[in-house]
N, C-alpha and C positions, 0 to 999 in steps of 0.2 A: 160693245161700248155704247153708253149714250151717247146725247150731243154734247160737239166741244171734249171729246175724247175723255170724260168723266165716265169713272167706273157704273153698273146697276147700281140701282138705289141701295144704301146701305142698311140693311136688318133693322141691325144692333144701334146705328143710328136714331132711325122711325122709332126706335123702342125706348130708347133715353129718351128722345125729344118727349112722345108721349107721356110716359113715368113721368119726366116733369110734370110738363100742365097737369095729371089726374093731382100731384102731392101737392104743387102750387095750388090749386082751385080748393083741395079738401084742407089744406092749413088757412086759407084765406076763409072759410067758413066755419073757423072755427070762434068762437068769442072773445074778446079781448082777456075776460076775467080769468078764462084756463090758460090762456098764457101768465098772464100777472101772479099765478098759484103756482103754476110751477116756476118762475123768476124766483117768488118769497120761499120756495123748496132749495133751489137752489143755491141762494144767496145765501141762506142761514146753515148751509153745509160749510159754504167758504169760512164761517165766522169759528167753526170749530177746527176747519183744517184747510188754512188758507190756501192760494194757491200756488203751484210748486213756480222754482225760478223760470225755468223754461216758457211757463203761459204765461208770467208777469212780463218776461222779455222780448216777447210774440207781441202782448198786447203794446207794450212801450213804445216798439218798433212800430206798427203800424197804424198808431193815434201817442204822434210827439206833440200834443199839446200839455205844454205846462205853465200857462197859466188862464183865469178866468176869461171868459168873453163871449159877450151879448151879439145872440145873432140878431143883426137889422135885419135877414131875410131866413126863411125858413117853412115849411109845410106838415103839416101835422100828420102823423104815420097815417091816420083812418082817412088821410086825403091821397095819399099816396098813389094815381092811375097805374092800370094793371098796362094796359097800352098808353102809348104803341112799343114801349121799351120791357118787354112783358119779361124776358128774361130777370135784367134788372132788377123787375118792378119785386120780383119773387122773393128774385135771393135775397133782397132787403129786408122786405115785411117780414122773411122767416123768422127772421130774430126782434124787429122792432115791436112790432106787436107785440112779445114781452115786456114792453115799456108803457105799454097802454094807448089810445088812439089820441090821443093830446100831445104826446110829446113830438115836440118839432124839432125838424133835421134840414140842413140843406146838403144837395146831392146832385151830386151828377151823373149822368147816364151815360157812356161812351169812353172811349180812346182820349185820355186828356194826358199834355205834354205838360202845361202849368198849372202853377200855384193859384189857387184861388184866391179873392182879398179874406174872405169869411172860413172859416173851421168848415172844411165840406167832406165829405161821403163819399169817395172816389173809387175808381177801380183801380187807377194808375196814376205815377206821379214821378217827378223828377227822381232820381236816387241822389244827386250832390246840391247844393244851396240847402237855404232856410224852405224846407218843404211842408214845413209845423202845420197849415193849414190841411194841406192834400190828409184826411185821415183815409187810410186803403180799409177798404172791404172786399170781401168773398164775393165780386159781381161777374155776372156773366160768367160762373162758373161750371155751365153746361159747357162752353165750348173752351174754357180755360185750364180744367181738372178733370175732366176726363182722362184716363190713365188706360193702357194698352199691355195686355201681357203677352210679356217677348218670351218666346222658349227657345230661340237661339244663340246657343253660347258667342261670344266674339270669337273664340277660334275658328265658329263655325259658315260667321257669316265673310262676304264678299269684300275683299281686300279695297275697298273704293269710299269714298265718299259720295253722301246724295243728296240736294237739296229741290224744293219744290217748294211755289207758291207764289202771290200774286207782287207783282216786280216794284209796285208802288210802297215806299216808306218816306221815314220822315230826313232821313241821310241822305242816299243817293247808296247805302252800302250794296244794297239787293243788284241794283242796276251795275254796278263795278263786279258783283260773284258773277254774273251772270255775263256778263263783257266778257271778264276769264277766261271761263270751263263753260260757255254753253257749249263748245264744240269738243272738250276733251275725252280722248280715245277710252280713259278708266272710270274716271268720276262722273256721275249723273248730276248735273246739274244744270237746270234750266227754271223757266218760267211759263207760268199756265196762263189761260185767257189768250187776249190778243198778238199778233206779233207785236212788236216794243222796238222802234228804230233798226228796223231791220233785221232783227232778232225771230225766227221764229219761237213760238213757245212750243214748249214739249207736251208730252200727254201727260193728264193727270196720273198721280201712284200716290196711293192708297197709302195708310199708316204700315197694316202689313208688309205690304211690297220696298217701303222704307226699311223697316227694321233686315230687312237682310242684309245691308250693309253696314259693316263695323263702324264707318263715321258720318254722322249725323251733323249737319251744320243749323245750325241754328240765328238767324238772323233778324233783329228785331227792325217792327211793319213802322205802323202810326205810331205805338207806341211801345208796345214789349212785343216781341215774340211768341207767337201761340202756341209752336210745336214746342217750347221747350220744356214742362212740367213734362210730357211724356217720354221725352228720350232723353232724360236723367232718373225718369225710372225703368227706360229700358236695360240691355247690355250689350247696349252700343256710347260708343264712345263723342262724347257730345264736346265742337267744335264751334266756335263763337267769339267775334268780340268780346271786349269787355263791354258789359252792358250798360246805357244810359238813363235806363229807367226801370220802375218794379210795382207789383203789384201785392197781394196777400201773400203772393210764395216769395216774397224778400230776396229777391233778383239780387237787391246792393250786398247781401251776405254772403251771398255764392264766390267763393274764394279760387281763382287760376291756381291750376295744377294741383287742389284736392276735390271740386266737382265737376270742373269743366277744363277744357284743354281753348287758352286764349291762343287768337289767330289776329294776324294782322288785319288793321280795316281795308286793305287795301286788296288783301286774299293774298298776300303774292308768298307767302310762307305755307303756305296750303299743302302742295305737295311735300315738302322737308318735312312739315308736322306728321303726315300719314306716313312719309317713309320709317319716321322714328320710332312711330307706336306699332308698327307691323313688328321692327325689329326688337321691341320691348313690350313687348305683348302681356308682362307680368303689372308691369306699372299701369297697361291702359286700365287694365283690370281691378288695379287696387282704385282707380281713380272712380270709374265706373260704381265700385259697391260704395266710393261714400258718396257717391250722385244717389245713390237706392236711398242709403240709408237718410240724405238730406229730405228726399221726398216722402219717405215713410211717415216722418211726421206730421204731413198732409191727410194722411189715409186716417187718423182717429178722428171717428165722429163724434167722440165727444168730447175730449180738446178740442176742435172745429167750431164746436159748438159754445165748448166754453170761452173760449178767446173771443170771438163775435158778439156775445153777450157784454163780455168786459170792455172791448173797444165801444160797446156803443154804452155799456154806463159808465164809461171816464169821458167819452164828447158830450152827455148829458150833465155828467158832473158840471166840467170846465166851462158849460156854457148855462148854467146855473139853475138847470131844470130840475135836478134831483140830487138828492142831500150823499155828502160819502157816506161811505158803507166803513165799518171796522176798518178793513183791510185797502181801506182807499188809500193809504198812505205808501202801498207800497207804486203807486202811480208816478210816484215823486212830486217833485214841488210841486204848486199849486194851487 
């Protein structure tokens, strides 16, 4: 074990991290004009076969601006620094630079809980109030979309619940799971890093060594929770509040008892819940493939691709840099 009771360094980790920077540095080197060519390729397919409901609903959902507005602040994609938020900086330009090095965007880099006053670029954002300004984007999706495959059926993994991860959030919910079940005889649950009021923390475990347990708890940090895009594409049965905020995978859409199994904030129904799904093993199941099938719609890179494009030519629209397109009406009002 390393230090701090972290597993060896991880492979398959070094190897995504890398893979990024080589595709960020070789797409950042490419000219703005081949982006803009294949935009004008792309765009003039939509005009003969618009887009379907599903991507109109995606982009709605994650850029609710519906009506015009001048940004007082904003910075032009070709100004865009690669540092120090270089993740960010990437997954942004991947797609802005098909807009050309003029158009201006304002953005935010980081874990944001509010609303901005100006139309902004976000990763995260409230799921209830007027959130019209928060527009979500694909950020930080090295450490957000990374997906994990599980080859253990739920009948086959360990009848327990397990969580891990660092005790700090913006509730207090982490530090009440962790009150609980840090000491309980079935469930793994504990907290990594320092001891925490007395608390020691447990040893790190790995997403592997997770998925062997049938219930996955999920609880969100500053702002979303970051293990949860993976263990609603595992087949494990994923356990969680109701969530208070979301990012590009539309957290506010995830529906109790058809993606996810809600648990009290307080945990104290924790054990009932896992009694229940041991003994109904068919419903965790059913619950489980439509968690697969929610995330599936993540995995096309070219829906991925096309939604990012259209969030960011409706915040361009709305904010009056670039003219609608045919099909801009299907944006709604505005």
């Amino acid at each position: 074990m390393a230090k701090g009771g972290r597993s060896a360094p991880d492979l398959g980790r070094t190897w995504r991290r890398a893979s990024f920077y080589i595709r960020g540095v070789a797409r950042d080197a490419l000219p703005y004009a081949v982006y803009q060519s294949r935009l004008q390729r792309i765009f003039a397919r939509l005009s003969e076969a618009p887009p379907s409901d599903d991507i109109i609903r995606r982009v709605n959902y994650c850029n609710k601006l519906d009506t015009a507005s001048q940004l007082a602040e904003g910075r032009r994609v070709r100004d865009i620094p690669v540092r120090p938020s270089t993740y960010y900086s990437y997954d942004l330009k991947q797609y802005a630079k098909y807009f050309g090095g003029e158009a201006r965007l304002r953005y935010f880099f980081g874990d944001l809980i509010t609303v901005p006053p100006e139309p902004t670029i976000v990763k995260s954002r409230p799921i209830h109030g007027d959130n019209r300004n928060s527009v979500l984007f694909k950020l930080d999706k090295l450490r957000h979309f990374t997906l994990h495959h599980d080859p253990v059926a739920f009948a086959d993994k360990r009848k327990s619940a397990v969580w891990r991860g660092a005790i700090a959030d913006h509730s207090g919910l982490r530090d009440t799971l962790v009150r609980r079940f840090h000491d309980h005889a079935v469930h793994d649950i504990g907290h990594v890093g320092r001891e925490h009021d007395g608390i020691a923390a447990k040893p790190y475990l790995g997403i592997a060594e997770q998925l062997r347990h049938r219930y996955l708890i999920s609880v969100e940090g500053y702002d979303v929770a970051t293990n949860l895009k993976w263990i609603l594409a595992s087949q494990s049965l994923c356990l969680m509040p109701r969530p208070v905020y979301e990012t590009w995978f539309m957290e506010g859409t995830l529906v109790p008892g058809r993606h996810f199994v809600e648990v009290r904030p307080d945990f104290a129904d924790l054990e009932d819940v896992v009694a229940y799904y041991d003994r109904n093993e068919d419903e965790a199941r059913s619950i489980i493939a439509e968690a697969n099938r929610y995330v599936a719609a993540f995995r096309d890179e070219e829906n991925e691709r096309l939604v990012s494009l259209l969030v960011l030519q409706k915040y361009l629209e709305r904010t009056g840099q670039r003219p609608p397109m045919p099909w801009s009406h299907l944006f709604g009002s505005g």
